[in-house]
GUGU-176060 format. One record per residue (C-alpha): residue in one letter; y, x, z; chain. Coordinates in nm, 3 decimals. Example, Ala and Ser with C-alpha at 12.3 -4.5 7.8 and 13.67 -1.06 7.14 Angstrom:
# GUGU-176060
- a;-0.450;1.230;0.780;A
- s;-0.106;1.367;0.714;A
# end
This chain:
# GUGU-176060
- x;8.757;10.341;20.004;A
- x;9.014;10.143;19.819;A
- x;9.082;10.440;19.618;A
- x;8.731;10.519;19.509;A
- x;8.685;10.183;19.368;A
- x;8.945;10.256;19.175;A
- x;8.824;10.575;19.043;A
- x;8.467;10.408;18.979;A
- x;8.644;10.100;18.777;A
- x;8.879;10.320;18.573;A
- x;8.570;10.572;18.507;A
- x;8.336;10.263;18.378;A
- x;8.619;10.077;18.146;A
- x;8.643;10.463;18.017;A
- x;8.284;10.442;17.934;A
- x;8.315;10.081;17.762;A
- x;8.575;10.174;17.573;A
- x;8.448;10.471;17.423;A
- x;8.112;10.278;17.358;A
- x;8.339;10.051;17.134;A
- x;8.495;10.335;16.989;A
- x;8.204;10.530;16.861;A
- x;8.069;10.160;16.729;A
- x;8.405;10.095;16.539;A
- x;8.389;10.466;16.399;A
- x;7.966;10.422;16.281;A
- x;8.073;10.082;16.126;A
- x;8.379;10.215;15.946;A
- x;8.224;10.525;15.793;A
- x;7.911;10.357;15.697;A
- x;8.137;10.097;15.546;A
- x;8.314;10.370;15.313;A
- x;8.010;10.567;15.235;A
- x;7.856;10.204;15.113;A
- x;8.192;10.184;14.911;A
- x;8.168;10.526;14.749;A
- x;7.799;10.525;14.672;A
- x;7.899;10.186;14.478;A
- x;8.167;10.300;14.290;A
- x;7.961;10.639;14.214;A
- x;7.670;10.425;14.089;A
- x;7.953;10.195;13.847;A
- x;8.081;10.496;13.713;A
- x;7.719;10.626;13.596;A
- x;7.629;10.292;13.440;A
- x;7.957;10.275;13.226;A
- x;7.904;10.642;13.113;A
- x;7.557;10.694;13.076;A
- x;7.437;10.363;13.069;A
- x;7.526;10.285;12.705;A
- x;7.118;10.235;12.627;A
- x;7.083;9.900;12.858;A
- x;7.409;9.833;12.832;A
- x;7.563;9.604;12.558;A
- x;7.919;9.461;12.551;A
- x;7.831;9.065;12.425;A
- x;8.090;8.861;12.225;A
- x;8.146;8.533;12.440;A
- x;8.157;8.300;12.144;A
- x;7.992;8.387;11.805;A
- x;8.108;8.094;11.566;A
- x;8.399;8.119;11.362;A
- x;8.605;7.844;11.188;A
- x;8.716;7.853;10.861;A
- x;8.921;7.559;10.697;A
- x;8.969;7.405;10.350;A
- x;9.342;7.374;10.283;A
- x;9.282;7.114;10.048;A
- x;9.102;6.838;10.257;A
- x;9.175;7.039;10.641;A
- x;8.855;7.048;10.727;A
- x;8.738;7.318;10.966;A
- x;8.372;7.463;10.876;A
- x;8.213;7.684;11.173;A
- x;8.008;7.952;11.057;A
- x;7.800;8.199;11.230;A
- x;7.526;8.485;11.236;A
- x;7.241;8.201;11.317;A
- x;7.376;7.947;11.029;A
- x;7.114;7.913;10.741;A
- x;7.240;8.152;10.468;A
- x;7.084;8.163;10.118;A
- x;7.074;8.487;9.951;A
- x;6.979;8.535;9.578;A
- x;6.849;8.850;9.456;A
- x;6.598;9.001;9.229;A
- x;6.678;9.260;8.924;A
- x;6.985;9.223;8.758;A
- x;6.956;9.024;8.421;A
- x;6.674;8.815;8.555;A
- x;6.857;8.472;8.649;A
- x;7.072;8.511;8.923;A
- x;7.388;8.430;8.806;A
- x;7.225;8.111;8.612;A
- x;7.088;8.036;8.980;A
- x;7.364;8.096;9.173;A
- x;7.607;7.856;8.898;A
- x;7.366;7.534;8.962;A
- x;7.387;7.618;9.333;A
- x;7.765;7.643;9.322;A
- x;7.748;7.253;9.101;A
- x;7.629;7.140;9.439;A
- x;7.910;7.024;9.646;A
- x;7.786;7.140;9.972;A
- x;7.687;7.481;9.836;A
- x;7.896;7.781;9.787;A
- x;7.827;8.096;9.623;A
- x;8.110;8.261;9.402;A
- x;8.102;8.571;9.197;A
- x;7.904;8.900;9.321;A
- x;8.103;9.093;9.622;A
- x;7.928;9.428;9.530;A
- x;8.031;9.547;9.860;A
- x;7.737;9.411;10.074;A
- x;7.476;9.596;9.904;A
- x;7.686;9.892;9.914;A
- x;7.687;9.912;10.313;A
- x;7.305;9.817;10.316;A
- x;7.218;10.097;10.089;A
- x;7.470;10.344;10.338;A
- x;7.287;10.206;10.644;A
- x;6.897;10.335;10.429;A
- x;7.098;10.640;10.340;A
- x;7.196;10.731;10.703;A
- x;6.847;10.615;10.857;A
- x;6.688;10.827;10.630;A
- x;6.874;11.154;10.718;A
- x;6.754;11.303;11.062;A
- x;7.092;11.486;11.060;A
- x;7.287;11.226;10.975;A
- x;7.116;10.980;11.216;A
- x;7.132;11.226;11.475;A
- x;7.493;11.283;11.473;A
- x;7.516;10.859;11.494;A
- x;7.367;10.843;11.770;A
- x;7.566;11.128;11.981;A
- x;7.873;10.921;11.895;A
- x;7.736;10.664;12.082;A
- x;7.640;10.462;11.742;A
- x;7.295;10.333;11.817;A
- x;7.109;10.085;11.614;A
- x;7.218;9.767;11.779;A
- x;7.609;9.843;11.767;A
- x;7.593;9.929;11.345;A
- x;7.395;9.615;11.325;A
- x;7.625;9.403;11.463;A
- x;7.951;9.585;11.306;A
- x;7.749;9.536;10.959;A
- x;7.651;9.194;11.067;A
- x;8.011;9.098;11.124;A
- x;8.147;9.256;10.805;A
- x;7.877;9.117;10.585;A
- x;7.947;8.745;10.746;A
- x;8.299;8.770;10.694;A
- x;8.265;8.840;10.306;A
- x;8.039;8.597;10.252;A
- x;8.219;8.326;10.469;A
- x;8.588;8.423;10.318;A
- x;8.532;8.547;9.985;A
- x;8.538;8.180;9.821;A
- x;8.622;7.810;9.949;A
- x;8.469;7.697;10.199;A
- x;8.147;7.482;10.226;A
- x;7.878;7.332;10.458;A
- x;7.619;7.591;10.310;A
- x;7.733;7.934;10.231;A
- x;7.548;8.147;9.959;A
- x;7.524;8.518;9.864;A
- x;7.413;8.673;9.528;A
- x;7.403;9.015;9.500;A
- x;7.127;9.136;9.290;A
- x;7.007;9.428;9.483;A
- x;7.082;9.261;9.831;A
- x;6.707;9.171;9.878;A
- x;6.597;9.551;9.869;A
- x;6.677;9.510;10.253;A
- x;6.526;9.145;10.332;A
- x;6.341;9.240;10.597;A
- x;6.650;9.391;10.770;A
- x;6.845;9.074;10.673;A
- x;6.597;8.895;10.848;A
- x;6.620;9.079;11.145;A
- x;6.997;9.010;11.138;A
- x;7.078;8.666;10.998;A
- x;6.748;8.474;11.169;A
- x;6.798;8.148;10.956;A
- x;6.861;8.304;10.609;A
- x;6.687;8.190;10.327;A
- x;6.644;8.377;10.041;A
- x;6.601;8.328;9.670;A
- x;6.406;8.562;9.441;A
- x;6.481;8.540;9.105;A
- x;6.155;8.661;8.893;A
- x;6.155;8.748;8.468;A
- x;5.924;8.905;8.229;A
- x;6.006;9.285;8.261;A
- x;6.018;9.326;7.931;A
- x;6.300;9.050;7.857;A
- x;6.498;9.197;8.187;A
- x;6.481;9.539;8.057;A
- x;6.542;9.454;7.699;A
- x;6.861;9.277;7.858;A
- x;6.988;9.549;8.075;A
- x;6.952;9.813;7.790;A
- x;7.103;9.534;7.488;A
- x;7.423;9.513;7.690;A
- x;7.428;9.853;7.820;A
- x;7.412;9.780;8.240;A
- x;7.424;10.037;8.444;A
- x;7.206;10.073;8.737;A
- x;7.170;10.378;8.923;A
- x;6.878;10.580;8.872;A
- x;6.808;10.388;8.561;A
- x;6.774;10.561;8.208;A
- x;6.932;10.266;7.991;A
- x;6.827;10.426;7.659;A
- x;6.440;10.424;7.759;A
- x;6.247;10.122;7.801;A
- x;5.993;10.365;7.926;A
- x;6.188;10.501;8.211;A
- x;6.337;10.117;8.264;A
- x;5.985;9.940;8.295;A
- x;5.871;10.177;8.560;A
- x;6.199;10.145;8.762;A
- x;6.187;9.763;8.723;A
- x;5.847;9.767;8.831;A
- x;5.937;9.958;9.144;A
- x;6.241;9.796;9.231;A
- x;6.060;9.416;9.184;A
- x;5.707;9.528;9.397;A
- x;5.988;9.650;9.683;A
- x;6.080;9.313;9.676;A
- x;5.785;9.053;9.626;A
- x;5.628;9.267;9.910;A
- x;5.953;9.222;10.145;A
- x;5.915;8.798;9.986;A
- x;5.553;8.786;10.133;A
- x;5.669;8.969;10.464;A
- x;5.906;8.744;10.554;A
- x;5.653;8.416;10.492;A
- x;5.696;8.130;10.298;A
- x;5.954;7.969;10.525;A
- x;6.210;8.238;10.448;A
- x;6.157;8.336;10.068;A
- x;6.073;8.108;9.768;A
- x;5.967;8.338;9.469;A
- x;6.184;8.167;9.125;A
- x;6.083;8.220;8.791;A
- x;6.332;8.239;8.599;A
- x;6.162;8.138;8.254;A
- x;6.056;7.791;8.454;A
- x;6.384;7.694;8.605;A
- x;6.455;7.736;8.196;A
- x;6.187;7.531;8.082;A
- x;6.186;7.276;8.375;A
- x;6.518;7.264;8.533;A
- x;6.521;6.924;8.760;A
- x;6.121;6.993;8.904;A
- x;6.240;7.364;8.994;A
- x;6.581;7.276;9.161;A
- x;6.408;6.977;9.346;A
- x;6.177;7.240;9.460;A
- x;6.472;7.484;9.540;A
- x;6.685;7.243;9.755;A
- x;6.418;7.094;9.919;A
- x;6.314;7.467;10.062;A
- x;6.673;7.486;10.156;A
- x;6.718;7.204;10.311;A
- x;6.993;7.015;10.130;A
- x;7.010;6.694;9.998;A
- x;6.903;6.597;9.596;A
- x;7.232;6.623;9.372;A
- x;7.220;6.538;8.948;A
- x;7.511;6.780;8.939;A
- x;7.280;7.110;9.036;A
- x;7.115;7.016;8.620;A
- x;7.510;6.993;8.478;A
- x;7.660;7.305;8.625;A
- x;7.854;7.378;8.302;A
- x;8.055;7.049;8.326;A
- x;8.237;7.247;8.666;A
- x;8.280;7.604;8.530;A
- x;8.633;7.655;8.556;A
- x;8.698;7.308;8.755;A
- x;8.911;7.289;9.083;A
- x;8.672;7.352;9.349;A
- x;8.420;7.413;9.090;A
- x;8.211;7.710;8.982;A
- x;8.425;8.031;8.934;A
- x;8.262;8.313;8.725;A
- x;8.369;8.664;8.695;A
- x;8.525;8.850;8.364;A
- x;8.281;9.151;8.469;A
- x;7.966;9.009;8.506;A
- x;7.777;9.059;8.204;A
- x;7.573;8.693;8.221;A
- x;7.922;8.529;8.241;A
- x;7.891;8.461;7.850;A
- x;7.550;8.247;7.922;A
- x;7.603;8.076;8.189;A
- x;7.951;7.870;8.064;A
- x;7.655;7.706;7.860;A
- x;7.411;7.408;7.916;A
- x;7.056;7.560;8.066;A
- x;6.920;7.670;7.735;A
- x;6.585;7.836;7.556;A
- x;6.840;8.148;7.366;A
- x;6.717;8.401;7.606;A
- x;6.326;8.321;7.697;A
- x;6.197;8.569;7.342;A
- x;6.482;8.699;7.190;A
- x;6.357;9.040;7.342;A
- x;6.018;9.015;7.146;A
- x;6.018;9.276;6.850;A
- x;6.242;9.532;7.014;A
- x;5.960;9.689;7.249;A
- x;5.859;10.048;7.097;A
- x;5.484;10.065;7.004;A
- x;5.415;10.304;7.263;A
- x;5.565;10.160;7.555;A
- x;5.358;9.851;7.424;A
- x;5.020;10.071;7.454;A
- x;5.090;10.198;7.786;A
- x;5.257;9.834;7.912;A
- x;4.986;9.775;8.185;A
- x;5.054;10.157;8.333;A
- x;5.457;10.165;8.299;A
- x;5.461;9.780;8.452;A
- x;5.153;9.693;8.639;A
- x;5.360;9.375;8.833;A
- x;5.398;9.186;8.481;A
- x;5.015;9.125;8.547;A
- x;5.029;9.065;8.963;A
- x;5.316;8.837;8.906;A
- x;5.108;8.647;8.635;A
- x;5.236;8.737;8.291;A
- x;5.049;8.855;7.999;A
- x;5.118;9.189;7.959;A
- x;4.951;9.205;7.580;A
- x;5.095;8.877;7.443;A
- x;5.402;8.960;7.196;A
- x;5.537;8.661;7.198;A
- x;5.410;8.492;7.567;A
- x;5.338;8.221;7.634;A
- x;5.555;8.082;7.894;A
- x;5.496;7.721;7.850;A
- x;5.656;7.366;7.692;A
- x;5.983;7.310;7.777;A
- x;6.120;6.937;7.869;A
- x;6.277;6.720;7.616;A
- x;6.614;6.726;7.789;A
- x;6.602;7.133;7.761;A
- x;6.509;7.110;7.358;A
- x;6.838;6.887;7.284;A
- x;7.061;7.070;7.471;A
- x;6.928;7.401;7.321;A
- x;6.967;7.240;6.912;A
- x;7.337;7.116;7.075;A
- x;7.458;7.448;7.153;A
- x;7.369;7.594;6.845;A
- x;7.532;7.308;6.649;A
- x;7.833;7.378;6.861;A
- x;7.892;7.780;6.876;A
- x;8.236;7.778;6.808;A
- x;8.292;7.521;7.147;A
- x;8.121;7.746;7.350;A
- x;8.351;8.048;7.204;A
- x;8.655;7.906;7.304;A
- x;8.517;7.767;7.601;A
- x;8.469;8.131;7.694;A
- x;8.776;8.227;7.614;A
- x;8.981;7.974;7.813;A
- x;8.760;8.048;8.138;A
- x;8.834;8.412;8.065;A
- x;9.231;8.341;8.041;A
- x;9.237;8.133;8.376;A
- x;9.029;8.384;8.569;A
- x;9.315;8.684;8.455;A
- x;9.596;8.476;8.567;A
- x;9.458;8.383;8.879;A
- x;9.393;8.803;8.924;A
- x;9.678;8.881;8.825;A
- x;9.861;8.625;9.032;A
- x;9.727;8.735;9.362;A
- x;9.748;9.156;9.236;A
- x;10.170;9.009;9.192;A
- x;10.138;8.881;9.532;A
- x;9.986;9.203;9.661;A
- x;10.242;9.411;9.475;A
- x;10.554;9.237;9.685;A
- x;10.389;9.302;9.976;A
- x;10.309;9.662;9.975;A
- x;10.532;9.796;9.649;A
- x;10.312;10.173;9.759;A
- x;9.975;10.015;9.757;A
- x;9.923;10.036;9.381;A
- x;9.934;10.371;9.196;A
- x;9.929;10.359;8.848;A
- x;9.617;10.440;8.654;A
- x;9.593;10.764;8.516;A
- x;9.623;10.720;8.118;A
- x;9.307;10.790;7.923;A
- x;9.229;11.098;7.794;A
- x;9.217;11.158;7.393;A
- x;8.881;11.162;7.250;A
- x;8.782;11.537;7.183;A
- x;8.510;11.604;6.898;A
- x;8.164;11.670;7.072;A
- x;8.154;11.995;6.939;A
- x;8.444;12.265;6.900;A
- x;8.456;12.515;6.619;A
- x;8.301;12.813;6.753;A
- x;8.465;13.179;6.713;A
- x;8.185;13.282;6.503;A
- x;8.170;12.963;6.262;A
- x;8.495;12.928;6.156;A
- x;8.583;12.651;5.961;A
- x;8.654;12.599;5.587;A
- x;9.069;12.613;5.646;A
- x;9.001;12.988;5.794;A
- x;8.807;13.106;5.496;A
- x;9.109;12.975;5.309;A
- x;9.358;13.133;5.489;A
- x;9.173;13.444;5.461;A
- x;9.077;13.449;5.820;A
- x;8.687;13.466;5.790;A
- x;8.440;13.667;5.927;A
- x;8.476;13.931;5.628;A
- x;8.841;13.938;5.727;A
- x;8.822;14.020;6.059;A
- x;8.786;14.361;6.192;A
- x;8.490;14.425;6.329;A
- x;8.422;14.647;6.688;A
- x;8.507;14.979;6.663;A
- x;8.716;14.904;6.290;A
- x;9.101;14.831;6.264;A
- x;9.403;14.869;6.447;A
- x;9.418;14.756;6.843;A
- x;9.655;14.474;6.776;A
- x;9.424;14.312;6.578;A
- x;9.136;14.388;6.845;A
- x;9.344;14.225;7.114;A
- x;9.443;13.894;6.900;A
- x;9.129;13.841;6.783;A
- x;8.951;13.862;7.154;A
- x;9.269;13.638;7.289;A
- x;9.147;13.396;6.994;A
- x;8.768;13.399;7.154;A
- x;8.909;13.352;7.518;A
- x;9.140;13.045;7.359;A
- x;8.847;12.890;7.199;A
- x;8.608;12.969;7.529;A
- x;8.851;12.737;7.774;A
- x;8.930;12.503;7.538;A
- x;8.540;12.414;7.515;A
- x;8.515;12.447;7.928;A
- x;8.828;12.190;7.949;A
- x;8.668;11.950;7.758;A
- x;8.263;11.987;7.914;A
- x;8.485;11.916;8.251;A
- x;8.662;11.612;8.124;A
- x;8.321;11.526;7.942;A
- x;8.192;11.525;8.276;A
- x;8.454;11.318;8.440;A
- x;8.369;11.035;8.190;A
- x;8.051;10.866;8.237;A
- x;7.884;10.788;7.887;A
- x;7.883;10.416;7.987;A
- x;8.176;10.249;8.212;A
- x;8.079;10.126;8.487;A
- x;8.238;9.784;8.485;A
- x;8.012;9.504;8.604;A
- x;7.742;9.802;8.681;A
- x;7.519;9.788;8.963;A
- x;7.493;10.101;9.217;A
# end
């Protein structure tokens, strides 16, 4: 008896205990298969996820400070940024310089790299290929928007000293406001409007180069301006009024103070006399600074002025005059008179007239006014290219030297000139095919073969050399 209880209590803690142990295994392998279906499902996210997946920057305000006063500015993607743009020679740099009198505005001199990188982002979403081959490298819209975003804020934030309100101009920048927009939420932008005929005149008088744009042709010139201005009205009235004020540039001439009251109070920023006096900080600590290569640098050292409103009038061909209201149908939608030779734009204020006699009474200031801004602005390059220099002796390589000019046209093999008549080396001297000895065959076809890559060398170099630099050009 005694010994089957035994038998019956050992067989039944046998039982319980493997009851446990099948538990304990069920819980542990369910327990691991959880874990391994989790980590399975991590991995997938972080490599094919990418779509619904963005890595986000914790803190997205910078600090920049003055090392003048050591104050600390914070700027960031949401901060209201002004941007000025419109055709070149159409007022932006005379904008931008009574923005920059402000002294809680910055602008500074055209980066030329921002509208660079906007026209490469068109360029690549234009190209299936291209675009394609983006997008397998993991390069989707959102990540190039925020690398260009970051880029773009940094120039604009760090290319000049720093201010409460920072300001871009870059003529061509507003060919991509809408995208702007999309990227910098609080930007404000500036569109500088001129007669087409006075921008044009301009940009073919002092020889600016603009891509696509035939500078010797007002004809070709007027229907590129008139493209490259509807692109940007239209982007102007997409945006709303909130975002982009239309300037014309022939009424911030005539009425300076009712325009920049205007201008300041769309941007928010507080009245300041010094916005109607911006030559009075050209060249000033923590004043204006104007660039060497910007062709409007020349203008804008002087008082707001009348010189440029009609000095284009008289230099319009006759035909392009006949066919104005085809080549440039925007003069009309933007409200000038396409027929009137001179227009007119309106009556300018008294304060405008007498500083307009004063600068023609005083030429010779303004001259060496120039010249003295000029000076500064070269040392202060050439200061910081010394600076550069120590610090990476291999950065620099020295410019090639220029080439000699070559005469358009070389003498040809069968028009010798008058020296080879004299030397008795003329066409009646020379034997002709089939006639005289094979020595003088052979020199006379190494003479032709001399001639023929001396003429290819130079169409090369000919090529090489654009007909106008490109200094101060637009792309």
């Amino acid at each position: 008896m005694i010994a089957n209880s035994i038998v019956r209590h050992v067989l039944r803690d046998m039982a319980r205990y493997s009851k446990i142990r099948t538990l304990a295994t069920v819980f542990a392998t369910a327990s691991i298969t959880f874990l391994l279906l989790q980590s399975t499902c991590d991995e997938k996210k972080m490599m094919g996820g990418l779509n619904n997946q963005r890595m986000v920057q914790r803190s997205t305000d910078h600090v920049i400070k003055d090392k003048q006063t050591d104050k600390e500015y914070e700027y960031s993607r949401d901060m209201p940024l002004i941007f000025i743009g419109g055709m070149p020679r159409s007022g932006t740099t005379l904008m931008r310089a009574m923005l920059d009198a402000h002294p809680d505005v910055r602008c500074g001199e055209e980066t030329r790299v921002i509208p660079r990188l906007l026209s490469m982002r068109q360029q690549w979403r234009k190209s299936v290929k291209e675009h394609a081959r983006l997008l397998e490298a993991g390069l989707t819209d959102p990540v190039i928007d925020d690398a260009l975003t970051a880029f773009i804020l940094e120039i604009i934030a760090k290319h000049g000293d720093p201010a409460p309100r920072l300001c871009n101009k870059d003529p061509f920048t507003l060919k991509s406001m809408t995208y702007l927009h999309d990227v910098f939420p609080h930007g404000q932008y500036l569109l500088m409007i001129r007669d087409g005929r006075a921008t044009v005149h301009s940009i073919i008088e002092r020889k600016v180069t603009i891509t696509g744009f035939d500078i010797t042709s007002y004809r070709d010139c007027l229907k590129k301006w008139n493209t490259a201005v509807e692109s940007m009205y239209n982007q102007c009235l997409q945006v709303g009024p909130q975002w982009c004020l239309p300037v014309y540039y022939e009424q911030l001439v005539l009425h300076p103070e009712e325009w920049m009251r205007k201008i300041l109070g769309f941007l928010k920023v507080d009245w300041d006399t010094s916005v109607l006096h911006h030559e009075d900080a050209i060249g000033k600590p923590g004043g204006i600074s104007l660039s060497r290569r910007e062709p409007s640098t020349n203008q804008v050292i002087k008082p707001v002025n009348l010189g440029a409103l009609t000095s284009w009038v008289g230099h319009i061909p006759d035909d392009v005059k006949r066919d104005m209201n085809k080549l440039a149908p925007m003069l009309d939608k933007l409200g000038y008179d396409p027929n009137a030779y001179p227009p007119n734009y309106g009556t300018p204020d008294k304060e405008v007239l007498e500083k307009s006699n004063r600068i023609e009474k005083e030429s010779e200031k303004w001259a060496e006014n120039m010249k003295i801004v000029q000076e500064n602005k070269r040392k202060a390059v050439d200061d910081v290219i010394k600076q550069e220099k120590l610090a990476d002796p291999n950065r620099f390589v020295p410019d090639r030297p220029p080439m000699q000019q070559r005469p358009q046209k070389l003498p040809n093999r069968m028009q010798p000139n008058r020296q080879q008549y004299q030397d008795g080396n003329g066409p009646e001297n020379k034997p002709k095919p089939g006639k005289g000895t094979f020595d003088d065959l052979m020199k006379a076809r190494m003479e032709g073969d001399r001639q023929r890559q001396q003429q290819q060398l130079h169409q090369r170099r000919q090529r090489r050399e654009p007909a106008h630099p490109r200094v101060g050009g637009y792309y």
